[in-house]
C-alpha positions as CSV (number, residue, x, y, z in Angstrom):
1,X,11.0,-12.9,-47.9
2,X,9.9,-16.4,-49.1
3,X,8.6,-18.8,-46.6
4,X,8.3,-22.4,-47.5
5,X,5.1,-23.6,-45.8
6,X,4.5,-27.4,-45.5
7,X,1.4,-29.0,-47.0
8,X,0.3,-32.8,-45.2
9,X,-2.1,-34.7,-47.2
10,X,-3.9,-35.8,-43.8
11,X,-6.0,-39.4,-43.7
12,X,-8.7,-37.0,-41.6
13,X,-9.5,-33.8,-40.4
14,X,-7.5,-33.1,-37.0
15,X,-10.0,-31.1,-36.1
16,X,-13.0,-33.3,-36.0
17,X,-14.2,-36.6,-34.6
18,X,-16.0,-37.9,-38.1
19,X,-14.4,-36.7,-41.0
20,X,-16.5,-37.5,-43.5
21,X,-19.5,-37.4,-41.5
22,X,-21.1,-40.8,-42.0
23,X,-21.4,-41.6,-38.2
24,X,-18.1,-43.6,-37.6
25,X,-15.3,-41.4,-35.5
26,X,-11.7,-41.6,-37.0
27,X,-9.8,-42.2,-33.7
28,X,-11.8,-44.9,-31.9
29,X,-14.8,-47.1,-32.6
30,X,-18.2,-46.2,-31.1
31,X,-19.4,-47.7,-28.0
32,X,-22.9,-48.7,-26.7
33,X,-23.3,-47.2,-22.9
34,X,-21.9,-49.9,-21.3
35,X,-18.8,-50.0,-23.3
36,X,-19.3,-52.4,-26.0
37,X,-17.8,-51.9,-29.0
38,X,-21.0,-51.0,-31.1
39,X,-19.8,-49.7,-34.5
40,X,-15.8,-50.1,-35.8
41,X,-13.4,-46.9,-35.6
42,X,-13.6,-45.7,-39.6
43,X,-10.6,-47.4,-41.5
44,X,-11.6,-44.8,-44.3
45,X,-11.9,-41.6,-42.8
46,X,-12.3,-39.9,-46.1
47,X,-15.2,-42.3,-47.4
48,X,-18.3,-43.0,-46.0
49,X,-19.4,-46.1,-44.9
50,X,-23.1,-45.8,-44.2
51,X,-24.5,-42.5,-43.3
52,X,-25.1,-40.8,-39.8
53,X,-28.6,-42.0,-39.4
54,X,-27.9,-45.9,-39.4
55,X,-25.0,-45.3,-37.5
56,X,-26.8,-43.7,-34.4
57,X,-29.9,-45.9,-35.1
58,X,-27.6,-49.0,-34.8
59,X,-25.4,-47.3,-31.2
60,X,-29.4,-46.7,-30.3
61,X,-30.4,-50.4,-30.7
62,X,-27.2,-51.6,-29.0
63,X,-27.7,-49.6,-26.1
64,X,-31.7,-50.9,-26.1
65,X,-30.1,-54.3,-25.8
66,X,-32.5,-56.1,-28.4
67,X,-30.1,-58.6,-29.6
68,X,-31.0,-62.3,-29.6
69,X,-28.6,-64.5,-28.7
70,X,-29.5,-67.8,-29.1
71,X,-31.9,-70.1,-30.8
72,X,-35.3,-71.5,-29.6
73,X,-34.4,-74.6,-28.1
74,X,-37.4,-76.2,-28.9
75,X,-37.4,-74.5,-32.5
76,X,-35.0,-77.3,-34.3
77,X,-35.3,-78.7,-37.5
78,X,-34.1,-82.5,-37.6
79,X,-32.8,-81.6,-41.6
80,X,-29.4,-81.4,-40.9
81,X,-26.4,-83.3,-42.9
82,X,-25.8,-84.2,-46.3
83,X,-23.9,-87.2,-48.0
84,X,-20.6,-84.5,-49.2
85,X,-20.1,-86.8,-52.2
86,X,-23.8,-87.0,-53.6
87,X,-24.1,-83.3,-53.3
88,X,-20.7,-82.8,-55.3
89,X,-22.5,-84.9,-58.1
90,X,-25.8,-83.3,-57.8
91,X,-23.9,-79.2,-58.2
92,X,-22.2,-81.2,-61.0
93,X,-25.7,-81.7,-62.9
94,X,-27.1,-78.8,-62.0
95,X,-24.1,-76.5,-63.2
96,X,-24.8,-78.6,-66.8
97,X,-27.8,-76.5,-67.2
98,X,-26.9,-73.3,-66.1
99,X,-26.7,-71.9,-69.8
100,X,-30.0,-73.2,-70.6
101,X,-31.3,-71.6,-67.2
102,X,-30.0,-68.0,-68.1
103,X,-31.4,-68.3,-71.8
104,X,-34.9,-68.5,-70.6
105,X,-34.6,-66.3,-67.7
106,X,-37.3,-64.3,-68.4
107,X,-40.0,-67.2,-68.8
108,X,-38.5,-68.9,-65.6
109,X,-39.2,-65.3,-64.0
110,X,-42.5,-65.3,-65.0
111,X,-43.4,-69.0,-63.6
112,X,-41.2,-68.4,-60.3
113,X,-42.9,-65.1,-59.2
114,X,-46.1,-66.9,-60.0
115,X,-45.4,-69.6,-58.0
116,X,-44.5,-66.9,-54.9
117,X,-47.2,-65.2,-54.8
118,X,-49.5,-68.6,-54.6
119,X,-46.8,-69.6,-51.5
120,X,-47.3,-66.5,-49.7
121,X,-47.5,-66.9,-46.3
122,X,-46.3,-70.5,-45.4
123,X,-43.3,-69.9,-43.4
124,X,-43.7,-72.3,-41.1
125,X,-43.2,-75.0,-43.9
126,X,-40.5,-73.1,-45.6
127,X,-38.7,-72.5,-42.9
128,X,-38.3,-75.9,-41.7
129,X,-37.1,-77.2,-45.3
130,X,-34.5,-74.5,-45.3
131,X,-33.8,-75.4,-41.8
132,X,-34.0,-72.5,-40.1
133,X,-35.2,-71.7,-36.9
134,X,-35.9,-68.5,-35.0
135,X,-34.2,-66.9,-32.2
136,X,-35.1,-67.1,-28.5
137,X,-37.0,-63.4,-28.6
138,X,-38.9,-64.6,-32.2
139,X,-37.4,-61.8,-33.9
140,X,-35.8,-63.2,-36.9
141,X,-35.3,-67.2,-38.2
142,X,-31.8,-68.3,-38.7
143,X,-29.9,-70.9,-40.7
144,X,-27.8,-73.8,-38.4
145,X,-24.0,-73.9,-38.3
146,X,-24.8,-77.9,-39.0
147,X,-27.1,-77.8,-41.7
148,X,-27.8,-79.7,-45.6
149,X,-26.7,-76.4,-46.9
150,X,-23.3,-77.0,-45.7
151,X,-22.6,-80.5,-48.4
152,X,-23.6,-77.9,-51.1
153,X,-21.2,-75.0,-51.4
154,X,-21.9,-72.1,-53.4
155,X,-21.7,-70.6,-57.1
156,X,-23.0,-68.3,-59.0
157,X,-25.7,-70.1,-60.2
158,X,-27.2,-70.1,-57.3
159,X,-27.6,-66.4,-57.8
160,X,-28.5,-66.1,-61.2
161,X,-31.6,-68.4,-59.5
162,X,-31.7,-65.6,-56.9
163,X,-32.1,-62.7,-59.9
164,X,-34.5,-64.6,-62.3
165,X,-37.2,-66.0,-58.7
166,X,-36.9,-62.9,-56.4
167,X,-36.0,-59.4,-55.9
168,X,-32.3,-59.8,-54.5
169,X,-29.1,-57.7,-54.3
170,X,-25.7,-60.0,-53.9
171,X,-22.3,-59.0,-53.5
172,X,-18.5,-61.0,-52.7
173,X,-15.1,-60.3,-51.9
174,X,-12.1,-62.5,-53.0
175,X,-9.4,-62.6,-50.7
176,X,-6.1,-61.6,-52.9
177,X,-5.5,-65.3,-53.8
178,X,-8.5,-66.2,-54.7
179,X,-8.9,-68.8,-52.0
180,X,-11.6,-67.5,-50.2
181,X,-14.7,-65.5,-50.6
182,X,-17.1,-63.2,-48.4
183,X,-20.2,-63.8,-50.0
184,X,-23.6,-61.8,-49.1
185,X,-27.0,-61.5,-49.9
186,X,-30.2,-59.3,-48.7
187,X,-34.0,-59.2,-49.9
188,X,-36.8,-60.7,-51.0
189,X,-36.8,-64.1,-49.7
190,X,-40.0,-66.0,-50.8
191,X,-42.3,-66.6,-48.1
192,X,-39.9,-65.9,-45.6
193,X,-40.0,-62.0,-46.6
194,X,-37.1,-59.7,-45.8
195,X,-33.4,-61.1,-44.7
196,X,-30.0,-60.9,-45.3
197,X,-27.4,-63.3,-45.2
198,X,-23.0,-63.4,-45.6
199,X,-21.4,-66.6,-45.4
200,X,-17.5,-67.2,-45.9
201,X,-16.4,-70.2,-48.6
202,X,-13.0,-71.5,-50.3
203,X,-12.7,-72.2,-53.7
204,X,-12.6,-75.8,-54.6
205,X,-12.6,-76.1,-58.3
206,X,-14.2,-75.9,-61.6
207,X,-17.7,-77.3,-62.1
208,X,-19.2,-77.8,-65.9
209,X,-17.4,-74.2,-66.5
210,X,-18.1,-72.7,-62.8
211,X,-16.3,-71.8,-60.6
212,X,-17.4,-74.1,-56.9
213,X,-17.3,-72.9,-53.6
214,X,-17.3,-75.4,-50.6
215,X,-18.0,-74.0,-47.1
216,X,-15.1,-73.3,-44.9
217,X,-14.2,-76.4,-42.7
218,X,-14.1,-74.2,-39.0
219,X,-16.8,-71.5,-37.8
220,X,-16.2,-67.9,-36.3
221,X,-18.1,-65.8,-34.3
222,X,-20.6,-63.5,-36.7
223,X,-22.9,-60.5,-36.1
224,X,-25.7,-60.0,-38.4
225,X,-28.3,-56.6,-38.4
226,X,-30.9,-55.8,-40.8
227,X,-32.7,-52.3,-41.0
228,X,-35.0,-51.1,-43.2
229,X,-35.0,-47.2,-44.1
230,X,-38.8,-45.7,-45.3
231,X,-39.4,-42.3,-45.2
232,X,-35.7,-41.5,-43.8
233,X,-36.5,-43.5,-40.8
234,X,-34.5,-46.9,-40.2
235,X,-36.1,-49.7,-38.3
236,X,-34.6,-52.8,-37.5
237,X,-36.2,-55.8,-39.1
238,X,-34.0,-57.9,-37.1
239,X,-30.6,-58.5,-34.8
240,X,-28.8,-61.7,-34.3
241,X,-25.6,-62.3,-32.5
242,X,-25.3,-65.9,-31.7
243,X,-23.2,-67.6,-29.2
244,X,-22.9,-69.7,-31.6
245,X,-19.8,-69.7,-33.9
246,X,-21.4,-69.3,-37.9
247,X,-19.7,-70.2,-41.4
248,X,-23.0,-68.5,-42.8
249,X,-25.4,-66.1,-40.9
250,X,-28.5,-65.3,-41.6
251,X,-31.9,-63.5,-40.7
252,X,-35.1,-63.3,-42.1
253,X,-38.2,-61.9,-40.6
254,X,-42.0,-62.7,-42.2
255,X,-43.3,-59.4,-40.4
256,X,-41.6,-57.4,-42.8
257,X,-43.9,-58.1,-45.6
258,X,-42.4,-55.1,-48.3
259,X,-39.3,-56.5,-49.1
260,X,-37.1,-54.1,-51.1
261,X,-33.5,-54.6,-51.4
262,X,-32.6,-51.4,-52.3
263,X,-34.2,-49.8,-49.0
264,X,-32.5,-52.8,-46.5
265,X,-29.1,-51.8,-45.1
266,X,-27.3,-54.7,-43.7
267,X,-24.4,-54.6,-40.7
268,X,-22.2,-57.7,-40.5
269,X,-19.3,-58.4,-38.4
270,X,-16.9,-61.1,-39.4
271,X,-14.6,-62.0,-36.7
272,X,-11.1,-63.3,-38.7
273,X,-9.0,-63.5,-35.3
274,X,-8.6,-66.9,-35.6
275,X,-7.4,-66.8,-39.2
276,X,-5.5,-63.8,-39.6
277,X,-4.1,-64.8,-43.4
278,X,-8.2,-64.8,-44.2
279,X,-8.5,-61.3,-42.6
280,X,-5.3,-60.1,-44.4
281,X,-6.2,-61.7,-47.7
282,X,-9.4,-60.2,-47.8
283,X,-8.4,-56.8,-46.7
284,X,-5.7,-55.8,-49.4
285,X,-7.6,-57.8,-52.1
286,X,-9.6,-55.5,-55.0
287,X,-11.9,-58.4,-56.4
288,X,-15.3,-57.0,-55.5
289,X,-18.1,-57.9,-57.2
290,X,-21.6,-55.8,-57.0
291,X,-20.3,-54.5,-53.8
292,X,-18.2,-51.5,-53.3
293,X,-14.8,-51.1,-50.9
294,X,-16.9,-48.7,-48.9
295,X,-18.9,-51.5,-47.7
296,X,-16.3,-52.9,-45.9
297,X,-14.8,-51.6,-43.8
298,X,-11.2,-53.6,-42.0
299,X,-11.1,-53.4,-37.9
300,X,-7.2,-54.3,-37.6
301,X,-7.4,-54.1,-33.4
302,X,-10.2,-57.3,-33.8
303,X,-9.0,-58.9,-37.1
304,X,-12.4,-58.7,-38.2
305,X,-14.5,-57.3,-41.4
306,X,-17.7,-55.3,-40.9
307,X,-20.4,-54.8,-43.8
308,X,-22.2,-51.7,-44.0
309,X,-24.5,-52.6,-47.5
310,X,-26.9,-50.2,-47.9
């Protein structure tokens, strides 16, 4: 007697909670004790996002309840706002040289890490140029959602600047028109030490033969964690979930003096609710660039995207 036995090509195992066993549960997201959503349910049971350490460090730290909030109120920079116009003009000059920049890369190197090592140490100054400012528990500084950054947009110039001055690991995600882009960035950053950073732009056009980025035109509420694994251990270098709707969210702590990209892991949340077409665009799109789709992971229930870049 022949019997003709079904075979199911399951999305998980039935019989467990993590699948792939990298710390996120298939069925349901993971919650902090007091039943906060702490880490997404795993839109890719079959890939892992992350491993099981970071996971259960990051539930840990939740449930710890280290998580600034809010700025220092009497921590802000007075740098904020930028003529739109004259900073159009200004990318527009800069981009001219962008050839000439990535010829001599490797003497530009040599003069900017130079230059780093004899700035060691001032962050106060840095800091305050950038315009950032630190939280209210001083564990991280933080970009502003009104800040001269804004006027300036984004290209990839400014990261082959990132590549030839520092020690920096970059990634983005095009949404599947090629309208918007997830951006994100963690490392070395100068005198300000070890940070991470994911900001959301909109394509505006070509610049001297690059593509230009402007900021978005609204905010959304962002979630931003840094950890830093040595030995097998994380720690977290720094958590930051402002009240504060962001365009671009960022954290860089000075403490954390050994700052090596390829040991960081960084956990974003990106909450799209507001713009669902953003959140949809994004999700089916395949235009990554140095990042992989495993580092995103899509949280249908919230509309919103959450990094896990190790």
């Amino acid at each position: 007697m022949e019997y003709n036995i079904p075979v199911y090509n399951y999305n998980s195992d039935p019989t467990k909670t993590d699948t792939d066993d990298d710390g996120l549960f298939d069925g349901m997201p993971r919650y902090t004790k007091d039943d906060k959503v702490a880490a997404p349910k795993d839109s890719q049971p079959k890939v892992k996002n992350g491993n099981p350490l970071i996971w259960q460090t990051h539930v840990n730290n939740k449930n710890n309840n280290i998580m600034p909030q809010h700025y220092n109120s009497g921590d802000w920079s007075s740098l904020s706002g930028f003529d739109k116009k004259t900073a159009d003009e200004l990318v527009k000059l800069l981009l001219k040289f962008r050839n000439t920049i990535n010829n001599n890369s490797k003497t530009l190197r040599t003069g900017a890490l130079a230059i780093k090592y004899m700035c060691e140490g001032d962050t106060v100054l840095g800091a305050y140029i950038l315009n950032f400012v630190r939280d209210d528990q001083n564990m991280a500084y933080h970009s502003q959602p009104d800040t001269w950054q804004r006027s300036f947009g984004y290209n990839d110039l400014y990261d082959d600047v990132f590549r030839i001055g520092s020690y920096m690991n970059m990634g983005k995600l095009e949404d599947n028109k090629r309208d918007y882009v997830l951006w994100m960035w963690k490392g070395d950053y100068w005198n300000l030490q070890s940070g991470t950073e994911i900001g959301l732009y909109r394509y505006k056009g070509i610049y001297s033969g690059t593509e230009q980025y402007d900021v978005v035109d609204f905010e959304v509420p962002m979630k931003l964690y840094l950890y830093y694994n040595e030995d097998g251990s994380y720690s977290n270098v720094f958590s930051w979930e402002p009240t504060d709707a962001q365009w671009w969210i960022t954290g860089f702590n000075p403490d954390y003096r050994e700052a090596n990209p390829s040991k960081m892991t960084t956990i974003g949340k990106i909450d799209l609710s507001a713009h669902e077409d953003i959140y949809h665009g994004l999700k089916v799109s395949e235009t990554y660039k140095d990042i992989k789709p495993s580092n995103l992971l899509f949280d249908d229930s919230s509309k919103s995207v959450w990094v896990i870049w190790n």
